[in-house]
N, C-alpha and C positions, 0 to 999 in steps of 0.2 A: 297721276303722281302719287297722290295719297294710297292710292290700293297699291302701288309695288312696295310700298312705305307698309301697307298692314302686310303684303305678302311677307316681307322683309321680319315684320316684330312677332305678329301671330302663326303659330304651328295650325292651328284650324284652318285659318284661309288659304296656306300652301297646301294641305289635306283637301279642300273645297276644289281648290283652282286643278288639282292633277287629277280628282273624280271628273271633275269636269270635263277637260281633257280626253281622259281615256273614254268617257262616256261619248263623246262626238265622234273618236275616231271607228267605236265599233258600229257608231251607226253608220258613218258613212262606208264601212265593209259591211254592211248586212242590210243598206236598204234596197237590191233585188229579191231576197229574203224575207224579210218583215211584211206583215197586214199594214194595211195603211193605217188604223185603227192604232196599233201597237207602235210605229213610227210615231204619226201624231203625239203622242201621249211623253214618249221619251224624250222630243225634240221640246216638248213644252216644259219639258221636268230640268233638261238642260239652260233654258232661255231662262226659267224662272230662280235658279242657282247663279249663273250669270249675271244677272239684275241685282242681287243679295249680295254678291261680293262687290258691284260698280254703288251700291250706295253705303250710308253711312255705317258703318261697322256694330253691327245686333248680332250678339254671338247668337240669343234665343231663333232670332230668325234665321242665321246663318243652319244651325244646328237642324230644321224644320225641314231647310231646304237640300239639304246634304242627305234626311234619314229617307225624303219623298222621292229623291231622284236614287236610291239605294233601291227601295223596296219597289217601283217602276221597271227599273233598269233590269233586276233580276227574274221579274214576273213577265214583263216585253222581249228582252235581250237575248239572241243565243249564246249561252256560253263555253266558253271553249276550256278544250283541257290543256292543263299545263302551260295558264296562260302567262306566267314568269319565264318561261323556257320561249314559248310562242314571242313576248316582247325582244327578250336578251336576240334573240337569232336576225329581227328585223333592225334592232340598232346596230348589231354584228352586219349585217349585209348592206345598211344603210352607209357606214362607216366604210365598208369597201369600198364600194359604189363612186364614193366621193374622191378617194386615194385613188383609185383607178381614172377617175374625170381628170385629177390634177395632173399624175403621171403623164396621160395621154394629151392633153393639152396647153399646159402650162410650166411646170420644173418634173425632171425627168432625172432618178439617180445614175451617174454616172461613174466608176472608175478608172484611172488613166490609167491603163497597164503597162506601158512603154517611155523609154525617157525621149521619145522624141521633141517632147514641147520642151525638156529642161532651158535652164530651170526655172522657166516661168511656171510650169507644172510640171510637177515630178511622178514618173512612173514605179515601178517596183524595181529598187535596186538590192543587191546583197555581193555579201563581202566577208572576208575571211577575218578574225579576229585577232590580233596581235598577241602573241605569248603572253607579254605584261599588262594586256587588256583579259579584267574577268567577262564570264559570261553573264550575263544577269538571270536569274530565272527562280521558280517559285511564286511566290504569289507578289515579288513586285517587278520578277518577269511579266507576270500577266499583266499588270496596273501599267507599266511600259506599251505592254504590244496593244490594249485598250486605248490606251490614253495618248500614246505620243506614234502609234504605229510601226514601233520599233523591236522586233523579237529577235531573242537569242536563241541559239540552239548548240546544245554540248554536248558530244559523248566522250566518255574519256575510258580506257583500257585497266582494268580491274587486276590484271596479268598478262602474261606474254601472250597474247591475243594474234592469231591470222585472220583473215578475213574468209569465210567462206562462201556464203552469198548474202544477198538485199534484195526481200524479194519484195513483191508488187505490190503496189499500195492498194491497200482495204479500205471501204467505209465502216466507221466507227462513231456510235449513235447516228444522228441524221446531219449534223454538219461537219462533224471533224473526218479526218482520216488518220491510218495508221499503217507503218511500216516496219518489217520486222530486219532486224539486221542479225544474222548468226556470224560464230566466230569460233575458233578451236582454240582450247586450252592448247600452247606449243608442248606445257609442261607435264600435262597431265593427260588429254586426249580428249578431256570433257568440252562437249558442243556448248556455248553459249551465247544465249539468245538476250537480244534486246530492243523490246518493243518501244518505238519513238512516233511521237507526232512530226511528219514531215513539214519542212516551210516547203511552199508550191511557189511555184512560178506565176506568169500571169495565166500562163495557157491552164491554169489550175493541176498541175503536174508536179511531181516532186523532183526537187534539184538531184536526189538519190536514186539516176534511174539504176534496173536490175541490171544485177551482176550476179557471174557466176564463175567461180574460177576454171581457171581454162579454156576457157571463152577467149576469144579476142574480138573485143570490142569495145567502140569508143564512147562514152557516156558519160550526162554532164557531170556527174559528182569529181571530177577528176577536179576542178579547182578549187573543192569545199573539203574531200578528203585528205588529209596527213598523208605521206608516205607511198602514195601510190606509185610511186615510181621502184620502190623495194618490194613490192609484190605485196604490199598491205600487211605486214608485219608491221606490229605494236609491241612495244614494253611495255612495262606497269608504270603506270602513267601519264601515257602518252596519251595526247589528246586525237583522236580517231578523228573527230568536227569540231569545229568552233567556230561558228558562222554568226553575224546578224543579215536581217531581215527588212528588210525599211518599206512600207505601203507606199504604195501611189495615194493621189492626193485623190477623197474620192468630191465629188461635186453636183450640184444641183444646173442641169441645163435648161437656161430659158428657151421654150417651145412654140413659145406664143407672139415672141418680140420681129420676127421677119414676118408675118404674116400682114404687120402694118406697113414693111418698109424693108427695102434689099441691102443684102448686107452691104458694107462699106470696107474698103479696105483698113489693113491694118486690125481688125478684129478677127481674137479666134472664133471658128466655128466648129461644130461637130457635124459631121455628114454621112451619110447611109455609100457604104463601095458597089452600090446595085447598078449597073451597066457601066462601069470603069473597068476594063480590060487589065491584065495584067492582077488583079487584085482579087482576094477570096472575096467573094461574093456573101450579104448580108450581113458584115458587120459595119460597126459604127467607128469613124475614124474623128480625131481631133487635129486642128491645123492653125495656121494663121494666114489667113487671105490677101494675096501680094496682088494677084493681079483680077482684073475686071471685065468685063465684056468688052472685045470689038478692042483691046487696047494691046499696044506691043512690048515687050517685054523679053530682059535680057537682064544679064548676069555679069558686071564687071570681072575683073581680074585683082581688083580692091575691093572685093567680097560685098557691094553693094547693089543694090537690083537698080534698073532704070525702065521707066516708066515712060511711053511716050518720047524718050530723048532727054526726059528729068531723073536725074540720080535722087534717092533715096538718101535722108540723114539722120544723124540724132536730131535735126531740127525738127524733123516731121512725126506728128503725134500718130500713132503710139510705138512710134520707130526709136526713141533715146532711149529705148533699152538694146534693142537689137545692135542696134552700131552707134554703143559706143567704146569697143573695143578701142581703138587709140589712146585712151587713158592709161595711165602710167599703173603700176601694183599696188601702188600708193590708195589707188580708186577703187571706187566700188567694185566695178569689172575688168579683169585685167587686159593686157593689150594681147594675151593669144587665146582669149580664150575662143575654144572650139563653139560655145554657146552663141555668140555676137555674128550681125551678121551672115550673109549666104554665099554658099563657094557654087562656080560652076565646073565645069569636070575639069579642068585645067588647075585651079585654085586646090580641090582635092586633091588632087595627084602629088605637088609640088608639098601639101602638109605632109603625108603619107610617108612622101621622100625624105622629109625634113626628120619625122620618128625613124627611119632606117628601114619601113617595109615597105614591100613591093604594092604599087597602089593597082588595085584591081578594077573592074573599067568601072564607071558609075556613069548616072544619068545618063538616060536614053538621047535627053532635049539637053540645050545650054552644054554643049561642047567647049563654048572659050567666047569671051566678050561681043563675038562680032557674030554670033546666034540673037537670032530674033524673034521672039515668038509671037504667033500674031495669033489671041482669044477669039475663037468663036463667038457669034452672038448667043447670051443664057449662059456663056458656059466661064467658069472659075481656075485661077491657078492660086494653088496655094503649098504652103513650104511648112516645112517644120521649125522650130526655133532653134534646136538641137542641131544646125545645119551638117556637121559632121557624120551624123548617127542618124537623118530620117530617110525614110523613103516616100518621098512626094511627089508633088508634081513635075522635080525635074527629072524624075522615072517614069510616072504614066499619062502625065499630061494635063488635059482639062477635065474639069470639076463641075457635071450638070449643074447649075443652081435648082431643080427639082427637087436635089440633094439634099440641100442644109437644109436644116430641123431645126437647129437651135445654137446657143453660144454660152458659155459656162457663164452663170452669176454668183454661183456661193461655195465656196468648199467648207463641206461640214465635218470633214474627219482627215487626218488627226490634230485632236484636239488643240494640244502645244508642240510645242517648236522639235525640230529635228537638228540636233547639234549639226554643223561641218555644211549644212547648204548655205547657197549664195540667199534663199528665203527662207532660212530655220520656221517662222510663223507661220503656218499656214493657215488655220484659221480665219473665217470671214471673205469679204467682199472679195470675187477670183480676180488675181491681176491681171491685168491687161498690154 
């Protein structure tokens, strides 16, 4: 107690205590190196520094034992060049080392690039910007697209502008990209260029693919571009894009929490798509776990799963979010919304029908209520929350348990809130 007390008050003994220190660690790298003679001699110059600081505080003695373990140390010691550079590089790799252990065993960064979990977790959405809505941008565009994960993006027509082409995105320094859009003066004949940072997709692609006129061809910019349907003709003024941007929520998955205990239903997981057919192979997928080994499962026509011959409720924890669609607008979730709840191919069709379009076939399994799916032993069904919008298990089936890795604990970015979601906050503890 009293020495971290002198470490704490006197600069000599923290001076004492790090000679000491550094002085043990190069002996223990240099004793197949060292005479036993020259060992001996240093290890006793260390012991007797050691002793000096654990007794009563004598700066004179202190000062004897620091000048004997100095002039020892350099006469005995190999010393190395560049030994500030030599330290910086092993706390450098030391510090890796440890982020790499965590990564691989413990919380694992993740980002959701898809809205299939909406909106318990939200993936990357974007959207067009309303005339009487500005764009934000400049420096509390950037403090925006930092802080709350929301970026805008504007180009607007300087003169009577046509579109000429957008060509391919460039890297620009080592994380950004860049994309060049050219354009004809109508009035004058002068080419003009303008170079923009693209917002990307999740696939890490820009919403602006190439174009070239005369071309025909269909590419995504077409609901982010003005006017495309006039052949890309601008006036002076006219806004060419005005998009925001919104991040997926990104998050820390726990790695280490199945390996005492299998998962349980009702918990999202994150799982590896490696021997799931139908599905690109090697990436990482996020879900929530409806069903369990060896158990039978199906799909009402009241967008509820049944379990065994047992309906699912808002009773059943952590199901009061998923259905409790039957709440009036007046509630937290409304009574249609496409989030609550899971459809089987029969329940889809009839929404689909209900918007006016043609519903296209879905789900492989869960054709209409009286489907029953019966889980292999090991193996998982699991859904998306976004029931309208995922593609899960009622497309490709069962889910190795080999699989799961882990289940989201923390989301660390963005920071505050995202105006217009059912969870503006995202910040802290992942919901469940």
């Amino acid at each position: 107690m009293f020495y971290y007390l002198r470490w704490l008050i006197f600069r000599r003994v923290r001076r004492a205590s790090e000679l000491r220190h550094h002085a043990q660690k190069l002996v223990n790298h240099q004793k197949d190196l060292l005479g036993e003679e020259d060992l001996r001699k240093v290890q006793e110059a260390i012991d007797k520094l050691h002793k000096t600081l654990k007794d009563v505080y004598d700066k004179q003695n202190l000062n004897k034992a620091i000048k004997n373990l100095e002039e020892i140390g350099s006469n005995s010691l190999i010393q190395y060049k560049s030994p500030q550079i030599r330290e910086n590089i092993e706390v450098g790799l030391f510090a890796v080392a440890i982020a790499m252990s965590i990564r691989t065993f413990f919380f694992q960064p993740m980002g959701i690039p898809t809205g299939s979990m909406q909106p318990t977790l939200y993936g990357i959405t974007e959207s067009v910007i309303s005339q009487d809505e500005d764009a934000i941008t400049g420096v509390e565009g950037f403090l925006k697209s930092w802080l709350n994960g929301v970026s805008h993006h504007h180009l607007k027509a300087e003169g009577d502008w046509r579109l000429k082409e957008i060509e391919n995105v460039r890297p620009f320094l080592k994380f950004l990209k860049r994309q060049k859009f050219k354009f004809i003066d109508q009035n004058t004949g002068e080419e003009i260029v303008r170079d923009i940072i693209p917002p990307m997709n999740h696939k890490n692609e820009s919403y602006f693919s190439n174009y070239k006129r005369g071309y025909s061809q269909i590419f995504t910019s077409q609901n982010f571009i003005n006017n495309y349907q006039n052949g890309y003709d601008f006036k002076k003024g006219d806004d060419i894009f005005k998009m925001k941007r919104e991040s997926g929520d990104h998050l820390l998955v726990n790695r280490f929490i199945y390996n005492f205990r299998k998962p349980k239903r009702g918990e999202i997981i994150v799982f590896e798509t490696k021997s799931i057919q139908s599905l690109q192979q090697d990436l990482f997928y996020i879900k929530r776990l409806i069903g369990l080994p060896n158990e039978k499962i199906s799909i009402g026509d009241d967008r509820h799963v049944v379990v065994d011959g047992k309906r699912l409720d808002s009773t059943d924890h952590p199901f009061e979010f998923l259905y409790s669609f039957e709440l009036d607008d007046t509630k937290k979730f409304a009574q249609d919304s496409e989030f609550s709840g899971h459809v089987n191919r029969i329940g889809y069709a009839e929404s689909k029908q209900n918007e006016g379009l043609l519903s296209p076939y879905r789900f492989r399994f869960f054709g209409s209520k009286n489907y029953e799916f019966k889980i292999p032993n090991n193996e998982y069904l699991a859904f998306g929350d976004n029931t309208m919008n995922s593609t899960d298990s009622r497309d490709w089936g069962t889910l190795p348990g080999k699989n799961i890795f882990g289940t989201p604990s923390f989301i660390y970015w963005p920071f505050f809130s995202q105006p217009g979601r059912t969870r503006p906050h995202r910040f802290g503890w992942a919901f469940q």
